[in-house]
C-alpha positions in Angstrom: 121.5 56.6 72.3 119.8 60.4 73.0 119.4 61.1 76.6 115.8 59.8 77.6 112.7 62.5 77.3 112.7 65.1 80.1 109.2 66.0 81.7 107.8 69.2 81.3 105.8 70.9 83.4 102.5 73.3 82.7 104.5 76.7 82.2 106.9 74.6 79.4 110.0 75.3 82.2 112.2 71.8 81.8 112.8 70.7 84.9 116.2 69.6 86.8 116.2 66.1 89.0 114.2 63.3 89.2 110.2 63.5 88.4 108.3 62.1 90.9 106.2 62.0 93.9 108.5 61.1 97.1 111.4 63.5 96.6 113.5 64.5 99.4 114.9 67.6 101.1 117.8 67.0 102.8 119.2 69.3 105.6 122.6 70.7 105.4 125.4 72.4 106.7 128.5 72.7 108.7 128.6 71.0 112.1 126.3 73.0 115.0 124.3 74.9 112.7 121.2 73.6 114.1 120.6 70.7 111.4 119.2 68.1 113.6 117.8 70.2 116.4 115.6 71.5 113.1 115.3 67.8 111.4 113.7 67.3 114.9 111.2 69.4 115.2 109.8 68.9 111.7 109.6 65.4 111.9 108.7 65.1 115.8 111.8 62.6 116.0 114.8 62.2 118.5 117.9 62.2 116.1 121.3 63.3 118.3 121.8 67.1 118.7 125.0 67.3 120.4 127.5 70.2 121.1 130.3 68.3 119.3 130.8 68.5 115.2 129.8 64.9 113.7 127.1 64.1 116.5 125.2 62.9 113.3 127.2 60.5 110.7 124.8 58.6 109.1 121.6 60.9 107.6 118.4 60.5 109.7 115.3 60.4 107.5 111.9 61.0 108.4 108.9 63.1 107.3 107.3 65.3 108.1 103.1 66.4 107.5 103.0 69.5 104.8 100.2 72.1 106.8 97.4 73.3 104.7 94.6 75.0 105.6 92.5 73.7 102.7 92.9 70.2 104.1 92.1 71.4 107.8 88.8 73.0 106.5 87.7 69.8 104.6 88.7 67.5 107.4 86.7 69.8 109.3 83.4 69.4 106.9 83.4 65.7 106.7 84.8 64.8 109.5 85.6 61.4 108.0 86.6 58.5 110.0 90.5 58.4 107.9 92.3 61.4 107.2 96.0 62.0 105.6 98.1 64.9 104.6 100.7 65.3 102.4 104.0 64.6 103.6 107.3 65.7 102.8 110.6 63.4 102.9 113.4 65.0 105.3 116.7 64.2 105.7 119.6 65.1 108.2 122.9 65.3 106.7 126.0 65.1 108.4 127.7 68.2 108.7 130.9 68.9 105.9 133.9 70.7 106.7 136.8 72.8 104.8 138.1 70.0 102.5 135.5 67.2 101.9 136.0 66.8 98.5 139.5 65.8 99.2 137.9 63.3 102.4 138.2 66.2 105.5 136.0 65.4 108.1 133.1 62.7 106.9 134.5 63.6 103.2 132.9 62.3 100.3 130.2 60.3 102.5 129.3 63.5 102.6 128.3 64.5 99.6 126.9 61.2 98.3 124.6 61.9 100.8 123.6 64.9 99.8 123.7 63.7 96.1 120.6 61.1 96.9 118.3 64.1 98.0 116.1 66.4 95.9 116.2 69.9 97.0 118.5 71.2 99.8 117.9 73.6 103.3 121.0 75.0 103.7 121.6 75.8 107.2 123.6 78.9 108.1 124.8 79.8 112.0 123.9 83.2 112.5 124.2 83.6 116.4 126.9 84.2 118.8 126.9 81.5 121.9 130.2 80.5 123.5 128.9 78.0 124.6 127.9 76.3 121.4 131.2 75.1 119.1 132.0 76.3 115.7 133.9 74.5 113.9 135.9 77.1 112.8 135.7 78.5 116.0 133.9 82.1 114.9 130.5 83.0 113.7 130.7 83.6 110.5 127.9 82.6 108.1 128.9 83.8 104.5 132.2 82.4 105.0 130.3 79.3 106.1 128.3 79.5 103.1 131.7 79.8 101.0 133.2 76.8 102.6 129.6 74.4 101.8 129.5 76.0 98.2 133.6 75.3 96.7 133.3 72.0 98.3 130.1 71.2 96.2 131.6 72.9 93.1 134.7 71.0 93.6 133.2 68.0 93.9 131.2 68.6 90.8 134.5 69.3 88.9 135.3 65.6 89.4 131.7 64.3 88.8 131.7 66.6 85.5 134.4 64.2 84.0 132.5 61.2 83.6 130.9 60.4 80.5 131.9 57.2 79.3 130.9 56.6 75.5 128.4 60.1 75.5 131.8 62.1 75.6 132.1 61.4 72.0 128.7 63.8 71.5 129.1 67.5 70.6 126.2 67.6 72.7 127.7 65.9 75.8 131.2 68.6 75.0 129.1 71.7 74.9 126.8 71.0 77.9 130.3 70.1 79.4 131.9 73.5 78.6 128.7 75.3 79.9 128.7 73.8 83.9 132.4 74.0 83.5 132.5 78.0 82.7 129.6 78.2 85.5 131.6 76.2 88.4 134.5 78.4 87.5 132.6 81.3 88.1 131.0 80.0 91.7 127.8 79.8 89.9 124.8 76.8 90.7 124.3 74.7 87.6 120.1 75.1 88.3 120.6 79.1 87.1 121.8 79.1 84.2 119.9 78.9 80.9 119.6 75.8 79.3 117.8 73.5 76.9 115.4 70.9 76.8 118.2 68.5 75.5 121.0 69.8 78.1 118.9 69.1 80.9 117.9 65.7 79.8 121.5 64.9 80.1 122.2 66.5 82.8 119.6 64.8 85.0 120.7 61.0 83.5 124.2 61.4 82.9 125.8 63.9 84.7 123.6 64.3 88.2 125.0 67.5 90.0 124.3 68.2 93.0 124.2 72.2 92.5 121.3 71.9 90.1 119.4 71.0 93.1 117.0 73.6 94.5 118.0 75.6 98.1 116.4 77.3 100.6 118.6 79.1 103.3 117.6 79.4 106.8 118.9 81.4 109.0 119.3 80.8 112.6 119.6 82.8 114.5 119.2 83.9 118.5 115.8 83.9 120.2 116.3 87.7 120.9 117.2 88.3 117.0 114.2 86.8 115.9 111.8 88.3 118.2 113.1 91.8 117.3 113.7 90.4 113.2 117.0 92.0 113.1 120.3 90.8 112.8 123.5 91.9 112.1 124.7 88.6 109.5 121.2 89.0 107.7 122.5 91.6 104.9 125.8 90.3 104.2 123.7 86.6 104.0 121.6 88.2 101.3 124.2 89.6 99.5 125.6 86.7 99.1 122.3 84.8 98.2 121.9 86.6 95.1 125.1 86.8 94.2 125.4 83.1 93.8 122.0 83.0 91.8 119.2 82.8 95.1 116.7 85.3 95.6 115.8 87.2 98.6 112.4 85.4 99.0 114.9 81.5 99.3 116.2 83.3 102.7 113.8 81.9 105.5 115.5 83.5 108.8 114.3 81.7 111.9 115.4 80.6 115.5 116.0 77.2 116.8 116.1 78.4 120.1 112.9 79.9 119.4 111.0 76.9 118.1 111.6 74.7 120.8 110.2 77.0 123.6 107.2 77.0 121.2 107.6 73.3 120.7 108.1 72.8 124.5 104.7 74.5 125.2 103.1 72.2 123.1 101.0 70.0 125.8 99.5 73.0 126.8 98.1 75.1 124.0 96.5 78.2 126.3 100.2 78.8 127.6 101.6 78.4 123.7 99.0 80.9 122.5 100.1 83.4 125.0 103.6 82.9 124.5 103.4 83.3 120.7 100.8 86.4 121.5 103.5 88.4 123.7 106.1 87.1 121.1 104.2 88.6 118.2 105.9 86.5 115.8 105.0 83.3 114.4 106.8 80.1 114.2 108.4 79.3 110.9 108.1 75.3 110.7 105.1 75.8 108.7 106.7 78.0 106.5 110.1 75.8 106.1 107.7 72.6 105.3 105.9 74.3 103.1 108.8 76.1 100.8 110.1 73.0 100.4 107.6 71.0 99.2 107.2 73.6 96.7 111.0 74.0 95.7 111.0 70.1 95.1 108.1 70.9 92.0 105.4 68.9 94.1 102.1 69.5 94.9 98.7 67.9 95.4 94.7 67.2 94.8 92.3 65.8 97.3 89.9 63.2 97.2 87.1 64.1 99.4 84.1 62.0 100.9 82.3 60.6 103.9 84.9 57.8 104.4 88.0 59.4 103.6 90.0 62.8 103.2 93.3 62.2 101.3 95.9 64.2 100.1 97.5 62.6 96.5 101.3 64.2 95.6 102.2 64.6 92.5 104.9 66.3 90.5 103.5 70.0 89.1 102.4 69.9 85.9 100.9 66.6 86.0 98.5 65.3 83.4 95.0 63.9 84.8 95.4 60.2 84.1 99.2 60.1 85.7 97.4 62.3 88.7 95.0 59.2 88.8 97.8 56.7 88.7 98.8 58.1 92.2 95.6 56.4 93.4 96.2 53.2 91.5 97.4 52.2 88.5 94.4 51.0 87.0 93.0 54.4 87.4 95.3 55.2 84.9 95.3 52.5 83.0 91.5 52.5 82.8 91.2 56.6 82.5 88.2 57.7 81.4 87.8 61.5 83.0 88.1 63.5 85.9 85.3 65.2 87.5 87.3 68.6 89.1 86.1 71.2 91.0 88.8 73.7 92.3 89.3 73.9 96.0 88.7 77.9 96.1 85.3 77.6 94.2 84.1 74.5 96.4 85.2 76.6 99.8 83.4 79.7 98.7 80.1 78.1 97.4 79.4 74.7 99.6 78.0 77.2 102.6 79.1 74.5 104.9 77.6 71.8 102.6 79.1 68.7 101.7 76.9 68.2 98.6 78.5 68.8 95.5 75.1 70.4 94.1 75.8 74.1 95.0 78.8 73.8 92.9 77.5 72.3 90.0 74.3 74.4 90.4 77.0 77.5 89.5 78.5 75.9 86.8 81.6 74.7 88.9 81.9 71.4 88.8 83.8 70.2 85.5 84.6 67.2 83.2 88.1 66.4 82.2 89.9 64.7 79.7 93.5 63.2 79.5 94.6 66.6 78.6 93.6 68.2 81.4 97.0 69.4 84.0 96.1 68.5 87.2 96.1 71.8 89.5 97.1 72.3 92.9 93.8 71.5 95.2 91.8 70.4 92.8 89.0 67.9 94.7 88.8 65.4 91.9 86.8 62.2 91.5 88.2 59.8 88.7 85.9 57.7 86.5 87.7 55.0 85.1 87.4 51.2 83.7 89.8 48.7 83.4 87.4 46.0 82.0 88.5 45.4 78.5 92.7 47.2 79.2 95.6 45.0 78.3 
């Protein structure tokens, strides 16, 4: 039996991992990185975040509201009674050590963790503190880096020899060859070039965890961020893009830093002026919003007097699926989308929540089944369910 049709989205790139809409990014790193001290301020929880490798052993999960000022400015317009962002799905990993794959530390528990998210923040120590442990007892963040990436590829050495009745396909042998030649070379499955067909098997029979998407943050001391210098940074992006990131998947930021801005919170006057004399900005937003992007998600509102709502769905979506996210009879039932894209309704409601402006300039549109959902869109579905089977 071939492998099961891949989805593809609008730009005709196959995608890697599971299409849908409640994918997860899953914090990880070695122990005292900063993992749950970060998990807890982007989900407002109170996971453990101790000064002691393996403070977390089970992975915490929680989400976490995606910030968008297009949602903001509606909310603000109709100033509905029920409001609801998008939210992304975060996980806190336990930390790995030198050896996993061969059951180090929390071994392979591990990795199956990280094996059931989506996308990954890899998060890299980049600041001296005594007083903080390391489990290797130095700072050194591309040799941390080294250690999390030959685990993974070891562990997808093992996982690369399963199969079962599709190793008898010259398709199965040749994708086999390809991730093997790529793991041998340090190399991330999710940059290399492959097919349509190889990445259907690879996402239903093969699953690796380094065809996953990354983002790296950097953490680094509250004095490093402030003056956005430090000394690990070059040799961190060096290594980034030698192991097939780019510069832009480097996010530096400073724990230390986010939770005297966090801290400050019940008193906003005293958080502006702190973040004024700081004259940077915090990077939550930022974090939550790269990887909600890196996971291939985005969404449309539904906007009215009772309700603003934010809809996830995977990029590239088609209009009826889009309308499943509602309910499934709006997809069932499909019978067009009336779209107007957020940029054109901000620019031309003047502070008007009639749709007339818009259609008055030729804005407001009618789509079919063919139409691919874009990011923002305020849609409103027609749809009749009457005489479906």
């Amino acid at each position: 039996m071939p492998p099961k049709k891949v989805e593809v989205v609008k730009d005709n790139v196959v995608a890697f991992g599971r299409v849908r809409k409640n994918l997860k990014m899953g914090c990880v790193g070695l122990p005292n990185v900063g993992k749950s001290s970060l998990f807890n301020l982007l989900t407002e929880q109170s996971a453990a975040a101790e000064n002691y490798p393996f403070c977390t052993i089970e992975p915490n999960e929680a989400r976490c509201a995606v910030p968008d000022a297009r949602y903001d400015f509606l909310c603000d317009l109709w100033k509905p009674p029920s409001m609801y962002p998008a939210y992304l799905q975060v996980t806190d990993i336990a930390g790995l050590i030198r050896g996993a794959s061969q059951g180090a530390g929390l071994g392979n528990a591990f990795l199956s963790h990280i094996q059931a998210v989506d996308g990954m923040y890899h998060i890299v120590r980049a600041f001296d503190n005594d007083e903080v442990l390391h489990v290797d007892d130095s700072v050194d963040p591309v040799r941390d880096l080294d250690i999390l990436q030959k685990t993974i590829v070891a562990e997808e050495m093992i996982v690369k020899k399963a199969g079962g009745k599709y190793k008898m396909l010259p398709l199965f042998t040749e994708t086999t060859a390809k991730i093997q030649a790529m793991l041998e070379k340090d190399q991330p499955v999710r940059d290399g070039s492959w097919t349509p067909a190889e990445i259907a098997l690879i996402n239903e029979k093969i699953q690796l965890i380094t065809t996953k998407p990354a983002i790296y943050l950097v953490n680094l001391t509250m004095k490093d961020y402030l003056r956005q210098k430090s000394k690990y940074l070059p040799a961190i992006a060096k290594w980034v893009t030698e192991h097939g990131g780019l510069p832009r998947d480097i996010i530096p930021f400073s724990i230390e830093f986010e939770e005297k801005v966090h801290s400050l919170r019940d008193d906003p006057a005293a958080q502006a002026e702190f973040l004024k004399e700081s004259k940077v900005k915090s990077k939550l937003d930022k974090i939550i919003t790269e990887g909600f992007t890196k996971l291939g998600l985005q969404y449309y509102f539904t906007a009215g007097e009772k309700e603003i709502r934010c809809w996830t769905i995977p990029r590239g979506c088609l209009a009826p699926q889009a309308a499943g996210a509602i309910h499934s009879d709006f997809e069932r039932g499909f019978i067009k989308a009336e779209v107007v894209a957020y940029q054109d309704f901000h620019d031309l409601c003047e502070g008007n929540k009639s749709m007339g402006p818009i259609k008055a300039a030729g804005k407001y549109r009618q789509e079919g089944k063919s139409y691919v959902v874009q990011d923002g869109d305020i849609i409103h579905f027609q749809f009749n369910v009457s005489n479906k089977k």
